[in-house]
C-alpha positions in Angstrom: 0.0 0.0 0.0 3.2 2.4 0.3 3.6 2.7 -3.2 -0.3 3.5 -4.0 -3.1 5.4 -2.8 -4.4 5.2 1.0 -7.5 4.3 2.2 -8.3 7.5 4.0 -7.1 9.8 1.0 -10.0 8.5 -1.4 -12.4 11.1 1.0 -9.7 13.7 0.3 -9.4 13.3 -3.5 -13.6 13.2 -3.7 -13.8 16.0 -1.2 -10.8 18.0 -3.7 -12.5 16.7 -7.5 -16.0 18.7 -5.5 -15.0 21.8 -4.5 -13.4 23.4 -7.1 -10.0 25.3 -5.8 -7.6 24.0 -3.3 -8.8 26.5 -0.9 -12.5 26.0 -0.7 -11.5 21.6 -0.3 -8.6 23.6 2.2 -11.5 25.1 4.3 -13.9 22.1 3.7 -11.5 19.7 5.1 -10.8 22.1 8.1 -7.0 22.8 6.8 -4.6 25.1 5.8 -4.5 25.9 2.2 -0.4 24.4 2.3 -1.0 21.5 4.1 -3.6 20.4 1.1 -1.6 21.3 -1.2 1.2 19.3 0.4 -1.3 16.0 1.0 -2.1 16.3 -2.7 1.7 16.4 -3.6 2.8 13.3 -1.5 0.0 11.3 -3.3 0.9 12.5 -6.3 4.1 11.6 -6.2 3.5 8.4 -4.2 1.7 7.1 -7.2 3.6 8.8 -9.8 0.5 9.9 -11.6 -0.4 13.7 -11.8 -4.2 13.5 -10.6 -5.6 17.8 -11.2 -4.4 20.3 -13.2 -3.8 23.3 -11.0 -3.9 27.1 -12.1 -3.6 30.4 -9.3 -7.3 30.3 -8.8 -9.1 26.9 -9.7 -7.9 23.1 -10.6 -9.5 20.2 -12.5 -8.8 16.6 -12.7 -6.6 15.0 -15.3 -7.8 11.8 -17.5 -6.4 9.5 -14.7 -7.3 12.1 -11.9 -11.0 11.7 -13.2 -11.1 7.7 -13.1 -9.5 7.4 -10.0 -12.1 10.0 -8.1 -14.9 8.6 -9.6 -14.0 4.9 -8.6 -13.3 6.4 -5.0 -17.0 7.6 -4.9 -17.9 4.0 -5.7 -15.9 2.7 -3.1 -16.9 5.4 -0.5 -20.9 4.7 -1.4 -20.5 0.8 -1.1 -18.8 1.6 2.5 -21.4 3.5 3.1 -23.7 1.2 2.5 -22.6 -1.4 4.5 -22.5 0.8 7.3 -26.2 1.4 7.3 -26.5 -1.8 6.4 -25.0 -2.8 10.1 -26.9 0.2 11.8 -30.0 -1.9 10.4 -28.7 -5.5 11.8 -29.0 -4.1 15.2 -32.1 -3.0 14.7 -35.0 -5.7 16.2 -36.1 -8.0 13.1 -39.3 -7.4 11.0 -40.6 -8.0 7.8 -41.2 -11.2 5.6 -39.2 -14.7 6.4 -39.9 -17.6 4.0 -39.0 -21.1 5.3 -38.8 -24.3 4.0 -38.4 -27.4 5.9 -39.1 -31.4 4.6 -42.7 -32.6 5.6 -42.0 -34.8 8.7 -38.8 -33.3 10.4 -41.0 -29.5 9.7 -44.1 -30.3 11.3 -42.2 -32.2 14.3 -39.8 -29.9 14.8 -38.9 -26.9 12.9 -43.1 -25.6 13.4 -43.2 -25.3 17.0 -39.2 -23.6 17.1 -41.6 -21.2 14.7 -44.1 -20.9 17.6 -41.9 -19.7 20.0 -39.9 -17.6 17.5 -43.2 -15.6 16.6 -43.1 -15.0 20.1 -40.3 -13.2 21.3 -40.0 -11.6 17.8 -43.6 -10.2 16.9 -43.1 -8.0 13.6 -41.4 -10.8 12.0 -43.9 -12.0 9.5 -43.5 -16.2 9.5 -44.3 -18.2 6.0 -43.4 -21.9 6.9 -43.8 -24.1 3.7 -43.3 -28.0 4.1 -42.4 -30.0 0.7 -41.6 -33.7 0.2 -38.1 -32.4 -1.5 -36.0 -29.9 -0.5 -36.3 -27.0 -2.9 -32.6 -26.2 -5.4 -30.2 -24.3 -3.6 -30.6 -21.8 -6.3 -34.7 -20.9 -6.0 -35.2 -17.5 -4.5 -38.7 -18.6 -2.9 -37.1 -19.1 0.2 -34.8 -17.1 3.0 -34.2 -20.3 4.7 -33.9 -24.0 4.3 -33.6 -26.9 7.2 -32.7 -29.7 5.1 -30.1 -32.8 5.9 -26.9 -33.0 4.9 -24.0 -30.2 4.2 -25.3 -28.8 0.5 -22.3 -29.0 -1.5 -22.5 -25.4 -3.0 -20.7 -22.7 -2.0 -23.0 -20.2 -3.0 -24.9 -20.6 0.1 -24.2 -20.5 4.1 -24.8 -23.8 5.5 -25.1 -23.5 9.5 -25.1 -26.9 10.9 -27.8 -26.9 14.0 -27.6 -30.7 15.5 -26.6 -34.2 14.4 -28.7 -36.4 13.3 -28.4 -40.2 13.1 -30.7 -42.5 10.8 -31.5 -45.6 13.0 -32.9 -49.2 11.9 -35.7 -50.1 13.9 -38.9 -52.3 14.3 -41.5 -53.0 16.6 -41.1 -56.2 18.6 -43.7 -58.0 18.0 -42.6 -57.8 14.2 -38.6 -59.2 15.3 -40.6 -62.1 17.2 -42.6 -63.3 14.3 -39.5 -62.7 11.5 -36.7 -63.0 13.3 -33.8 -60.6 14.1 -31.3 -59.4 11.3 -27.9 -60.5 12.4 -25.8 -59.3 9.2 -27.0 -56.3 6.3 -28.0 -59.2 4.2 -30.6 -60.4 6.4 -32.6 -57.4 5.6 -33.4 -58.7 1.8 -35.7 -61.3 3.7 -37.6 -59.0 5.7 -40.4 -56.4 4.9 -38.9 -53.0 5.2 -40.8 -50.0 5.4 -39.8 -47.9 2.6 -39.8 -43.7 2.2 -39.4 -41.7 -0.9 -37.9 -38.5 0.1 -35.2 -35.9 -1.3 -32.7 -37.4 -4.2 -32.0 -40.2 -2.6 -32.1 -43.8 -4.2 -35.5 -45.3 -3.2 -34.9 -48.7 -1.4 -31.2 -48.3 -1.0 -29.8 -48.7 2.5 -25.6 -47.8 2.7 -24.1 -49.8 6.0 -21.0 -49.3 7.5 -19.4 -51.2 10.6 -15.7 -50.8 11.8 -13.4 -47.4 11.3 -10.2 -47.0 9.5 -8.7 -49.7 7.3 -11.1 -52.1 9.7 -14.4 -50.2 7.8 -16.6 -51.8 5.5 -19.7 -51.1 4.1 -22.7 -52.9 2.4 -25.4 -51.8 -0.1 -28.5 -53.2 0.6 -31.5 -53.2 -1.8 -35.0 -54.1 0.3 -38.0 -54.2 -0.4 -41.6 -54.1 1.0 -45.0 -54.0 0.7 -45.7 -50.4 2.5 -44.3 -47.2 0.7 -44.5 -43.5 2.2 -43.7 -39.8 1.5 -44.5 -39.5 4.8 -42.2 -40.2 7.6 -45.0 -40.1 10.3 -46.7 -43.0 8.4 -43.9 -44.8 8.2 -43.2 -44.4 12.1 -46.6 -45.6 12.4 -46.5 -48.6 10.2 -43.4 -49.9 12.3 -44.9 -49.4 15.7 -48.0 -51.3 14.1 -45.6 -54.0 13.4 -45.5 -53.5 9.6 -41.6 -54.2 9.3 -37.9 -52.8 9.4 -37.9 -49.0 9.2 -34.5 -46.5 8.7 -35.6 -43.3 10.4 -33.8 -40.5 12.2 -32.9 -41.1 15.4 -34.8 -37.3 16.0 -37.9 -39.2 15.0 -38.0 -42.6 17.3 -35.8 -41.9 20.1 -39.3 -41.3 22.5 -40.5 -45.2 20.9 -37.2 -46.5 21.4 -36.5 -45.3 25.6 -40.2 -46.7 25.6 -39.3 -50.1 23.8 -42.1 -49.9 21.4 -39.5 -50.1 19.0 -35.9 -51.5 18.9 -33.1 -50.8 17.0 -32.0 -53.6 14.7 -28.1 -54.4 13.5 -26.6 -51.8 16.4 -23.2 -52.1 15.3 -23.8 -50.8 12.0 -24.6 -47.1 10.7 -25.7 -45.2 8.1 -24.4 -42.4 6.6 -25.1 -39.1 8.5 -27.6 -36.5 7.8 -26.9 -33.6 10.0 -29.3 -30.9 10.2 -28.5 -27.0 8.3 -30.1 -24.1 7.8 -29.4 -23.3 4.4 -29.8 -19.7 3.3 -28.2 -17.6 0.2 -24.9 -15.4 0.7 -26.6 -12.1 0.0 -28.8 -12.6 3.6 -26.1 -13.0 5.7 -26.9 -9.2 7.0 -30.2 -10.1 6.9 -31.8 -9.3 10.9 -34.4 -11.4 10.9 -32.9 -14.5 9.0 -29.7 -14.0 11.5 -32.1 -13.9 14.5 -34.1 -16.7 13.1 -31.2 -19.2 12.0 -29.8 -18.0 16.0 -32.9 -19.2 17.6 -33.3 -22.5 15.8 -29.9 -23.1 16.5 -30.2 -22.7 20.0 -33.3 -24.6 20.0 -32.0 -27.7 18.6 -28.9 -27.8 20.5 -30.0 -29.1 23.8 -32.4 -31.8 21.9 -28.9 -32.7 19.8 -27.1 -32.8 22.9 -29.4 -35.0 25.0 -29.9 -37.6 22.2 -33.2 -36.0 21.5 
């Protein structure tokens, strides 16, 4: 930065291009008519570019003198800007938020963090949209997305708010007529409950037992006779006794402390699904989407912690 222009001299040079004559910017800028003339020296010469033309009574800018000022009133309005733009942040949140959360996990648990979020903050207006799949990172429909699993784009903010583990389970009246799976395989022979949700592979289960060069991991296509879009039908179904169900451990852990369900092949695991809030670069200054992604966060936390 020696050799160039300074941050604090892009005020003087705008301050200089608008006035006119040295002494009017002299008297503007609260100095002596020398010691702007001598400012405007050192950064001429600094750069090694003359920047105004200067005459007894007035001065005007040069070609170069011209671009520069008028990029520095760019620079100066974008600063400015961002500075009311911080003023607002601290300002209590209003307005519109969008949010879009996956049916199940959304009217579980991301509606009643909503509840208590329209509480404490009042003039923020609350649209809560469920869908089966989550919506592309690039639709503007939304502020904010809870989905599962880190989005791999990094046009978006992805702030994680819990882990979240998908589970094998089944009721066990269902394990004492059929049997209990003792290896990945087993599952082929059983009736497992199955869910079509997001973009991934209907009927595919991914296994994994071991870590290090001591992991492996098994594909497993089942099958079944009962299908949902619905993960509180499919948690039904299995606590009716209907067969094997993967679900997230956010979803059965109450059945499972209860017994009404058990989990089936322990020692292995499927790949995790933590839980985001997605939401687009340009809202990071947002107030209400930063006080909403905040409270959610601090909302799942303790039910992350305790193992739900």
């Amino acid at each position: 930065m020696s050799g160039g222009i300074q941050p604090g001299e892009l005020g003087f040079l705008v301050t200089l291009a608008g006035s006119g004559s040295l002494s009017a910017a002299a008297r503007e800028l609260g100095l002596s008519k020398a010691a702007a003339s001598k400012r405007l020296a050192q950064v001429e010469g600094r750069t090694g570019v003359v920047l105004f033309n200067r005459t007894t009574r007035r001065m005007s800018l040069t070609p170069e003198g011209d671009a520069v000022v008028e990029r520095a009133r760019r620079i100066l309005g974008d600063i400015d800007e961002l500075d009311q733009l911080l003023v607002r942040s601290k300002q209590l949140p209003k307005g519109l938020l969008r949010v879009n959360a996956t049916l199940g996990f959304g009217r579980s648990h991301v509606a009643p963090v909503i509840s208590r979020f329209a509480r404490r903050f009042p003039e923020v207006e609350v649209q809560l949209q469920l869908s089966v799949n989550p919506p592309p990172l690039t639709d503007d429909a939304f502020d904010v997305c809870i989905r599962f699993g880190q989005p791999p784009d990094s046009r978006v903010v992805a702030r994680r708010l819990a882990p979240n583990r998908r589970l094998l389970c089944a009721a066990p009246a269902y394990l004492e007529r059929h049997g209990q799976p003792k290896l990945p395989a087993d599952l082929v022979r059983h009736n497992c409950i199955g869910i079509r949700q997001g973009d991934e592979a209907y009927g595919t289960w991914r296994l994994t037992t071991g870590s290090g060069r001591r992991q492996r991991s098994e594909v497993v296509k089942t099958r079944g006779t009962l299908t949902t879009n619905d993960g509180e039908i499919a948690v039904a179904w299995a606590l009716d006794g209907h067969g094997i169900l993967m679900r997230a451990e956010w979803d059965i852990a109450r059945y499972l402390r209860s017994g009404r369900l058990v989990q089936v092949l322990p020692q292995w695991q499927t790949p995790e699904a933590d839980i985001y809030a997605v939401y687009p670069q340009r809202q990071q200054l947002s107030t209400r989407v930063r006080a909403f992604v905040e409270f959610i966060a601090d909302s799942f936390g303790p039910m992350g912690q305790a193992g739900v």
